[in-house]
N, C-alpha and C positions, 0 to 999 in steps of 0.2 A: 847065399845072401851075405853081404860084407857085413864086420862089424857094425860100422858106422848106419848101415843100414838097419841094421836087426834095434839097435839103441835109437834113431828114430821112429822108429815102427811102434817102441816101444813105449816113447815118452808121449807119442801124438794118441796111441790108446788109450792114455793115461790123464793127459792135458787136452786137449783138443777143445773140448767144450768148459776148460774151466774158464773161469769169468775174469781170472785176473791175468795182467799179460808173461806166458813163457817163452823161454827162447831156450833151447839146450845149444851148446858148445862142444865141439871135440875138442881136444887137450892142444890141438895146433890156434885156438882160438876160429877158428871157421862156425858157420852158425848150422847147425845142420837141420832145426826145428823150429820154427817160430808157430800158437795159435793164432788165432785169429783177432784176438785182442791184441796182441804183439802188432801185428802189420796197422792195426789199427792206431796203436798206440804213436809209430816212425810215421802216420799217412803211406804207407807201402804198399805194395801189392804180396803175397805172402812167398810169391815162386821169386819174386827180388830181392827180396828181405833174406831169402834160406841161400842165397845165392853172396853173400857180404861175409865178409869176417867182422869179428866185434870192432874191432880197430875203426871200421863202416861207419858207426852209429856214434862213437863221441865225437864232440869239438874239438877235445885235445887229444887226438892219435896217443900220445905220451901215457895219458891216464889208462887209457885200456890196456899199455904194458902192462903199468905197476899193478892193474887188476890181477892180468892173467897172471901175473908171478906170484900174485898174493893169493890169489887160488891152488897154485902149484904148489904153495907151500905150506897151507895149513894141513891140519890132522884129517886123517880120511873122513872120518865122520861127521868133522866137524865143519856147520854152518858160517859164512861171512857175509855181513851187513852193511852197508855204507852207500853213501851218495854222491852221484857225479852227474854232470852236465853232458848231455847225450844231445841229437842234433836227429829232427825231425825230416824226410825227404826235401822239404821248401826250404833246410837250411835253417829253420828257425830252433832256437832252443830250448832245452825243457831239463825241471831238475829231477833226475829219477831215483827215488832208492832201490839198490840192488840188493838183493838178496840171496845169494849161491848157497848150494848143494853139491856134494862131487857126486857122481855116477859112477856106482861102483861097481864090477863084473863079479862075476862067479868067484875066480881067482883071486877076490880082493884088490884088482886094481883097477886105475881109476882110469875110466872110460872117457868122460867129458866132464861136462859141469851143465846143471841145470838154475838159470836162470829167474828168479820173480822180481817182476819188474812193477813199480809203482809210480806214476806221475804226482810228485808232492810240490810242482810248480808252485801253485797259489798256498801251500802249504809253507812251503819256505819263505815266500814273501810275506804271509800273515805274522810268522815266525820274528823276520827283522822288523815288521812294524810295532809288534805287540814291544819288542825289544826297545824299538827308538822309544814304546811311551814309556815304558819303565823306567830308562835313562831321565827323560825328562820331567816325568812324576818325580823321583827321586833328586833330581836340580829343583825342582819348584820347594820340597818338601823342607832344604836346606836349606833355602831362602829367607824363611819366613821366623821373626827370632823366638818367637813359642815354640816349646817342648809337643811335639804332635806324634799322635800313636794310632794305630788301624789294628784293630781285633774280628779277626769273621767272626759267621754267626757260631761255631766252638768254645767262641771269646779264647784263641789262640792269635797270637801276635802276629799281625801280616809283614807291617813296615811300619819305621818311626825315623825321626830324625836326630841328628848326634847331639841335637840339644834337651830332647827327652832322655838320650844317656848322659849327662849332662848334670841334669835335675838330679836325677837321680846315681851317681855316679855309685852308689853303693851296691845298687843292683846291677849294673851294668855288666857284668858276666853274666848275668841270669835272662836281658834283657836281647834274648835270638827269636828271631822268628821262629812260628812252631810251638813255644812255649804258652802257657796259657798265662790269661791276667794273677790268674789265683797265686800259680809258682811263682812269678815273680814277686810280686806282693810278699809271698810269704818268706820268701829271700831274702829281701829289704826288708824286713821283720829280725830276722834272724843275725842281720847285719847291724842291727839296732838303729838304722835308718828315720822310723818314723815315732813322733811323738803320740803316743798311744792314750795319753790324759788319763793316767791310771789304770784304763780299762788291762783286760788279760791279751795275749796278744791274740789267741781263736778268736776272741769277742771282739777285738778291733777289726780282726781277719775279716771276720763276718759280717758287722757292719761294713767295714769295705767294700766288699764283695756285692753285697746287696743292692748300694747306692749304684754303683756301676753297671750292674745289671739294667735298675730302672731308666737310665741312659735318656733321661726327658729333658738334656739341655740346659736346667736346671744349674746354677751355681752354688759349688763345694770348695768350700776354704780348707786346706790343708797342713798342717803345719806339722817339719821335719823336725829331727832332733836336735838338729842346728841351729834352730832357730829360724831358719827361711819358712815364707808361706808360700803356697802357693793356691792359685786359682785356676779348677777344674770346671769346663765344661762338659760332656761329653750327650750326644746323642746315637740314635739308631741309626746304620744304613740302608738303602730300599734293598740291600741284598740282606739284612738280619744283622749285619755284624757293625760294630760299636767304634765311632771314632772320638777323638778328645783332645782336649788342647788342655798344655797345662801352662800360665802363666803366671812367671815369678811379682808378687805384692809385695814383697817383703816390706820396701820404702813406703808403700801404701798404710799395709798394715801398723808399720811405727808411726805413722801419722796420723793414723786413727788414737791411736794408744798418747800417742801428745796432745792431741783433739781433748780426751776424756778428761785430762789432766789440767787440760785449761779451763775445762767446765768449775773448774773449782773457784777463779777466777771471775765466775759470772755477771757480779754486781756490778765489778769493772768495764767488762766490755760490753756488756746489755746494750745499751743505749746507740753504742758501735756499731751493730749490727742492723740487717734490714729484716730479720727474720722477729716472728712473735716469740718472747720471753716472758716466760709466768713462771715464780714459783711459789709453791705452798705449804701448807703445812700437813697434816695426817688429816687432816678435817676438811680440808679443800682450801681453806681461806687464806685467799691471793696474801703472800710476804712482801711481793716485788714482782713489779709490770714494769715492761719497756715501752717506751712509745708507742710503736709498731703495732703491740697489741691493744694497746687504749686508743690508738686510731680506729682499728676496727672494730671496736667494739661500741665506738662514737661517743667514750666519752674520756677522760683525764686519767689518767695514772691513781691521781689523791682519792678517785671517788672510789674503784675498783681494791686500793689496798683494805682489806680488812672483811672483804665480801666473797661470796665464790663466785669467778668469773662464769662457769660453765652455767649460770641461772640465765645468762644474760643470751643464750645463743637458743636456737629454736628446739623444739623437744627431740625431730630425731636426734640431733646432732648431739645435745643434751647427753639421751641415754650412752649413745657411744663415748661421749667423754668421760662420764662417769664410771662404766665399764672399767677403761684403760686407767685409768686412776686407780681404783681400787687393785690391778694386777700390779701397777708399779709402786703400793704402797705396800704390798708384801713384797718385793722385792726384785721385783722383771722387768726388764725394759723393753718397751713397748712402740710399734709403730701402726699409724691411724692414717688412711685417707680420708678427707672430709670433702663435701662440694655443695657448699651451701649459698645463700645471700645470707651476709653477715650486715648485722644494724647499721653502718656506715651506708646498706643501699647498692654495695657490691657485691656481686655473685664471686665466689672465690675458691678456685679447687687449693686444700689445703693439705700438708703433711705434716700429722702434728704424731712428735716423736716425745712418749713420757719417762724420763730417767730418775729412777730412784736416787737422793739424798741422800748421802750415810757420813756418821759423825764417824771418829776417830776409832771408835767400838766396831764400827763398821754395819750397826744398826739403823736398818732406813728411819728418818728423821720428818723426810718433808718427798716433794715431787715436784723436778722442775720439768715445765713442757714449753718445747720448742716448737712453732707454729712456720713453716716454709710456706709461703706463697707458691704454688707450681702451677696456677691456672694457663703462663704460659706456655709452658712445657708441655701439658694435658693437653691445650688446645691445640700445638704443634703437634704432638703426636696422633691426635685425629685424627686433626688439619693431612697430616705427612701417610696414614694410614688411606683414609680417603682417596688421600691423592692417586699412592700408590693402586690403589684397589679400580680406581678410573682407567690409570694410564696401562694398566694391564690388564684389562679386562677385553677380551676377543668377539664379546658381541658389541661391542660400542665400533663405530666408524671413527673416523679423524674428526670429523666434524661434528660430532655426538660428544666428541672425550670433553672437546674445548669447550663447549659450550658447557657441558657438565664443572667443570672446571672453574670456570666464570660463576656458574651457582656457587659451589664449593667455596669460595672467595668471598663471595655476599654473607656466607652464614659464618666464615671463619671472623671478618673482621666487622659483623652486626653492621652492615651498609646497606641501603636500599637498592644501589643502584653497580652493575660492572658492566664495561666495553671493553672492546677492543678494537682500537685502533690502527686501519692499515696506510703508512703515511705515503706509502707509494702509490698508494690508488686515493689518499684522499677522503677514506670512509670509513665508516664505523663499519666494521665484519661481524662483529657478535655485541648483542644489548641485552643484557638480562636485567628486568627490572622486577623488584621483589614488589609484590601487591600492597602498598600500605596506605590507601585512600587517597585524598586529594593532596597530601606531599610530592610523591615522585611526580603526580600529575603537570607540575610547576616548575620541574629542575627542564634546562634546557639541553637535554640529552648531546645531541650533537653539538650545540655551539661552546656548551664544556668538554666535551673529548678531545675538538677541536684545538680549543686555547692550552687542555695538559697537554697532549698531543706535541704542540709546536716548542712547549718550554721541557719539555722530555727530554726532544731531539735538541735543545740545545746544551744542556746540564748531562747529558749522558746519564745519569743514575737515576736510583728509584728517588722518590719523595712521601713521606707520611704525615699530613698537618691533623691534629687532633682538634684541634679550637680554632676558628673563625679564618676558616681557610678563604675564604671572599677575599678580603685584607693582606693575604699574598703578591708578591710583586709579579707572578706570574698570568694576574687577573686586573693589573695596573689598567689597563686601557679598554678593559673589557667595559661593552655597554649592554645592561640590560641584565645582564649575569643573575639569576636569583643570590641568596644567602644561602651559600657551601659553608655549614662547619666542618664538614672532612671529607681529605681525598687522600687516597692512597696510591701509588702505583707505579709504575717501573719500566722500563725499556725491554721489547721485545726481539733476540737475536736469534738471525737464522741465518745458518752458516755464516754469521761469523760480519752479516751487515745488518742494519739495523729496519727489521719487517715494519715498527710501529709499536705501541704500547701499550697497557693492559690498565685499568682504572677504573678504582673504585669510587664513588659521590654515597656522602648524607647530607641532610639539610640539620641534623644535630649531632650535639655534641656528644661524642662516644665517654662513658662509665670509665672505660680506663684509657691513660694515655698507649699511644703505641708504643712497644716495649722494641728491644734490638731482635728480638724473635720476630715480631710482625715482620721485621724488615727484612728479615730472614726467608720468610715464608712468603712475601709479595715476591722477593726475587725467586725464590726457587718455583713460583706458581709461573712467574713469566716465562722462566725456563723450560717448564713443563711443556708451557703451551710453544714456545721454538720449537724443543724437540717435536711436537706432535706437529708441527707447520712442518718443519723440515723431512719428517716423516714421510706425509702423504705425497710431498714434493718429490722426496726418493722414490713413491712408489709409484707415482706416476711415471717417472725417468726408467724405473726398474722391468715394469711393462710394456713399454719401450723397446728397451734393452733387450728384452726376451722374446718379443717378435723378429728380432736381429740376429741374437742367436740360432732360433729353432731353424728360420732361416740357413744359417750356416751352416748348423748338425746338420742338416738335411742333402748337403751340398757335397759331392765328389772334390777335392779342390783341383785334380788336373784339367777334369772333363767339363765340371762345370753341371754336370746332370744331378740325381739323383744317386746319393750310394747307398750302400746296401739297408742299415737299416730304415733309413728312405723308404724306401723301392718296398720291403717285407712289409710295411706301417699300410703304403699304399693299398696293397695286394692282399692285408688282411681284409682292408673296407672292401673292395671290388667282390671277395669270395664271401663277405656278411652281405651283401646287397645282390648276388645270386642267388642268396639259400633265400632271400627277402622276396623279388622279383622276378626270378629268372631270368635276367637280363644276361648273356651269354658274354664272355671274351676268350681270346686264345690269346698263347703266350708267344713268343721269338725267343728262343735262347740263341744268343751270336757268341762266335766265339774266332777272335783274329786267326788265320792260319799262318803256321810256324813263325810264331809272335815271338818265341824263344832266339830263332835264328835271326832276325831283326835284332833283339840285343844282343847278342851275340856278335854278328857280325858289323854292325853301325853304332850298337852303343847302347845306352840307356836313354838317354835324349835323346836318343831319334827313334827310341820305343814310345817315351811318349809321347812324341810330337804324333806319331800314328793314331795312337789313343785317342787326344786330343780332335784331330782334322777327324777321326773316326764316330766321334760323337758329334760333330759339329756338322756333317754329313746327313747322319739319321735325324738328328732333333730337327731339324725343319721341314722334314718328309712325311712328319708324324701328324694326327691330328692335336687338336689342343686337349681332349679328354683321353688320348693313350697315355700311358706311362714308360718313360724311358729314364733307365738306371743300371749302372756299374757294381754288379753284384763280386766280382772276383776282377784278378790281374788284369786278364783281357777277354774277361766276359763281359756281355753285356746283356740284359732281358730287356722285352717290351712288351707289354698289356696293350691288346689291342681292342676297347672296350667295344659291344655288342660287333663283335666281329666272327663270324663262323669260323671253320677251318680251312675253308677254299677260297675265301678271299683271302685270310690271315698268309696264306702261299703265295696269292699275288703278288702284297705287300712286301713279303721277304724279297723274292723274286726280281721285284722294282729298288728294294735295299741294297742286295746283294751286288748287283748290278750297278748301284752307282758308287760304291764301295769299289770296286773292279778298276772302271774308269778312273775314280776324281783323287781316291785316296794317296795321292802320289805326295811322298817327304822326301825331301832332299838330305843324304845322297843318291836314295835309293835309284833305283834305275827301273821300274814299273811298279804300280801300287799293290799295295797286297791286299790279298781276298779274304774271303772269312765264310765261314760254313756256317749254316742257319736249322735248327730244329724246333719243331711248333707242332702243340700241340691245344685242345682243346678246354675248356674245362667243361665235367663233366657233373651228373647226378650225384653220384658218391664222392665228390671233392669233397672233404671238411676242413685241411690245410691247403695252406698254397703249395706247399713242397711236393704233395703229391702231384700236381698241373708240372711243378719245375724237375722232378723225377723223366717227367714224362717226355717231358721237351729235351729233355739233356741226354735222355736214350735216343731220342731222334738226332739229336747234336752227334753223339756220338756215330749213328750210323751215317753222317754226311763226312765227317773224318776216314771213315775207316774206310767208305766206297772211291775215294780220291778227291777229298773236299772241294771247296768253292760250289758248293749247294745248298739244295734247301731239300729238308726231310719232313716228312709231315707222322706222327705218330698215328697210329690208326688201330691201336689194339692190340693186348698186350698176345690176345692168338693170331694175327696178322703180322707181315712183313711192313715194315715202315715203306710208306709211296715217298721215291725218290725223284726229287727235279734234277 
């Protein structure tokens, strides 16, 4: 026995049944061994595959040199690893890691090389995609001018951007991926980086450390030793680990700090301002009221000096003012929401903020409180929450959101009455009328939508009248009109043309005028309802769309039939509705004969054109319930439903034969034939593959016996019945 014999003898005892694919080598590169996962691996047969030199199996003949020398040249012992583009029998390509071993003799010399081969196609390409996000995570991450940082769940540092080295430019050698938040921190500690406000630098460390952990989004003020502040958010990721954003307040913060300084100034600008001003003494009793808050409190400035304001507002609101008084009289400054109706007869969400008073000693003295209106801001933010929580919510339809929407509107700006208006058809689409007795009963629903309607489309913008919106010019010619003290409402745009308008009616006068928020909030509610118009309109287009598509997925584009995933989708239903009914079909595997030598000799275009006319043959010979699809190059199947197997021979029979005849492309000089195998489906089918096994062994034996026939499989202890 020759060497080269004895050392596959050897390697195939060895590998034969391993799982992954081998190939051993003799040192001239020749393949002496390939398993069975090998041939499987090229699509080969294994007596072909052992029959090639490596030089065979790459794209670039060149590469397989520099293998074999790089083989030739490492240490006996020693293993080589790398990856190269190899070339599967169809020509198609694939990226494989190789793996070498030398084979070594008795004598210490080397025999061959044995090969382990790994298909990392999809591996490679997951490889360059993961890669392209990285690239472009990291461009997005520079983009944005905040200091942004990613910590896993270790709280070790993933990625940040050069503006978070930046911020922090002291840490910045400490600031690598891999490191944890704690080392760096405690770097920029050590760099005397951070303003510590006396504490020790562990106990800053540690407070630190803590906040950061708690990671609830939550805003931290920071302030460097530089003097710069900055502004921390940071929350959790749904994988555990902690992102943040740090942005520079520094100007913020000096503003704040000139703010306090002007508070000194108070007496002066009071009156200036639109906010409530009170201040007092240690005993509560009002020194100085500004207008603002003697409007709300409905009476004068002169009566309130000398009194405590807080008697005058209801008791809860009372206790809580009293409260925060007493905190900013020892010496805290303090912040209060309130949302009461204050004596003026208006409901008011209020921020009232109490700051301690201190004389030159720096002794609290007195307590001024400043009183912010926010009821519209509150009610925006509802209003916008609401909104939100409608136009995203996945059990509401399109037509459910708007309408919800239209409520939403009624309670945001206290109206009795919302429509919407569509001016291309002419009609009110959506009417929500709030229940409030024999009022709304009196407003003329349509013939006011009507008349805003038409002065909408000619003004282009919203409109908000508070008082005695009758007396508008847009109501000049109207007859009959009830008394509108208020309408609200604004133009409706979808894609971009004008659908029609969305509008609020009362018959009184609204408590407060409209503010630029309301206006704010009519337009963004109109825009709501586009988007959600424009919406349903894409997704009725989109439904559309996608009976067009599956369509096409479904579609060979040479032949025009069914391709393959087609064809399998079909052929699962037909094998669930046998195990259902017993309703019986046989298969046709066709396959063109020497389809190869067709392109070979006339082209590829005139391979298709064969293809083509070869489908366009069968498909009209077929019933309307078989199934005919292009599973491979120039295969083709056909489901021949409730069909036994001796008709199913007929059919081929009658195929085959007109195939023979008709199939004639020019240049060709006679048509070419095609070999037919068919087979039944059976009790023990549970895939289709097993029925397409069975036909394509019969395929095959119409090949093998001198094709242009038809083979009928008959059992797998039986000889296939040849036509």
């Amino acid at each position: 026995m020759s060497a080269d014999n004895r050392l596959t003898l050897c390697v195939a005892t060895s590998f034969e049944d391993f799982s992954g694919a081998v190939v051993a080598l003799a040192t001239d590169g020749s393949i002496l061994f390939a398993n069975k996962t090998a041939a499987e691996l090229f699509e080969i047969k294994r007596e072909v595959l052992t029959q090639q030199r490596l030089a065979d199996l790459f794209l670039n003949p060149d590469q397989a040199s520099t293998l074999m020398e790089s083989l030739s040249s490492v240490h006996t012992e020693k293993q080589l690893s790398s990856q190269h583009v190899l070339r599967r029998s169809n020509e198609t390509a694939i990226m494989v890691e190789v793996t070498s071993s030398p084979l070594i003799g008795e004598d210490h010399e080397t025999l061959g090389h044995l090969l382990f081969l790994k298909d990392v196609t999809e591996q490679s390409a997951l490889e360059a995609l993961v890669s392209h996000a990285a690239d472009t995570l990291e461009d997005a991450l520079e983009s944005i001018n905040e200091g942004f940082a990613l910590y896993d769940k270790d709280d070790k540092l993933v990625v940040c951007n050069n503006n978070y080295k930046e911020i922090y430019a002291h840490s910045a050698p400490a600031i690598i991926p891999g490191n944890s938040f704690e080392d760096i921190i405690r770097f920029g500690l050590d760099k005397g980086q951070y303003n510590t406000e006396g504490k020790t630098d562990d106990d800053w460390l540690a407070e630190r450390v803590k906040r950061h952990q708690l990671a609830d989004a939550s805003i931290v003020e920071q302030n460097l030793a530089d003097g710069r502040w900055l502004q921390i958010a940071e929350r959790r990721t749904r994988s555990g680990g902690i992102a943040g954003i740090r942005t520079d307040i520094t100007e913020l913060k000096n503003a704040q700090a000139a703010n306090k300084r002007s508070i000194e100034s108070l007496e002066t600008l009071a009156n200036s301002l639109s906010s409530s001003i009170v201040e007092a003494d240690l005993d509560g009793i009002c020194c100085f009221v500004n207008d603002v808050a003697a409007n709300w409190i409905a009476t004068t400035r002169e009566e309130l000096i000398g009194h405590r304001m807080r008697d005058r507002l209801p008791e809860p609101e009372r206790i809580v003012a009293s409260t925060q008084f007493k905190r900013a009289r020892e010496g805290e400054r303090t912040k209060e929401e309130i949302s009461t109706l204050f004596p003026d007869g208006v409901r008011r969400d209020v921020l009232l903020e109490y700051i301690p008073k201190r004389d030159e000693n720096g002794d609290v003295i007195g307590v001024i409180t400043f009183g912010i209106d926010i009821t519209d801001r509150k009610n925006k933010e509802r209003t916008l929450a609401e909104l939100y929580s409608i136009t995203s919510s996945r059990d509401l339809g399109h037509a459910e959101k708007v309408r919800k929407i239209v409520e939403l509107g009624c309670s945001h700006f206290s109206l009795p009455v919302g429509t919407i208006w569509n001016a291309q058809n002419s009609e009110c689409v959506v009417c929500h009328v709030v229940e409030n007795g024999a009022t709304t009963e009196k407003l003329h629903i349509g013939e006011l939508t009507d008349i805003y309607s038409s002065y909408i489309l000619k003004s282009g913008s919203c409109i908000a009248i508070d008082d005695s919106a009758s007396d508008h010019e847009m109501f000049a010619h109207a007859v009959g009109v009830p008394a509108i003290e208020t309408v609200v409402g604004a133009p409706i745009i979808v894609d971009g043309k004008n659908f029609g308008n969305i509008t609020f009616f009362g018959t009184e006068r609204r408590d407060r005028v409209f503010s630029q928020t309301d206006r704010e909030i009519i337009r963004q509610i109109a825009d709501w309802i586009g988007n959600e118009i424009a919406r349903q309109q894409d997704h009725d287009a989109l439904i559309a769309a996608q009976v067009r598509l599956e369509q096409i997925a479904s579609t060979d584009d040479l032949t025009k039939i069914f391709n393959r995933r087609a064809f399998f989708k079909l052929a699962a239903r037909d094998i669930a509705r046998f195990r259902r009914t017993g309703t019986t079909f046989s298969v046709l595997m066709i396959d063109v004969d020497h389809f190869k030598k067709i392109n070979d000799n006339f082209g590829h275009a005139v391979g298709d054109a064969v293809l083509k006319k070869f489908a366009d043959i069968i498909a009209p010979s077929l019933r309307a319930v078989d199934i005919f699809g292009r599973i491979g190059g120039e295969e083709f199947c056909v489901i021949l439903h409730n069909t036994g197997v001796e008709n199913a021979l007929l059919v081929a029979e009658r195929l085959r034969e007109e195939i023979e005849v008709n199939c004639m492309v020019s240049p060709m000089q006679k048509p070419p034939t095609c070999s037919i195998g068919i087979s039944e489906i059976s009790a023990t089918d549970v895939e289709f593959t097993s029925i397409l096994q069975r036909a394509d062994a019969a395929l095959y034996q119409s090949k093998h016996t001198g094709r242009n026939k038809s083979t009928i499989h008959s059992g797998e202890s039986e000889r296939p019945i040849t036509v």
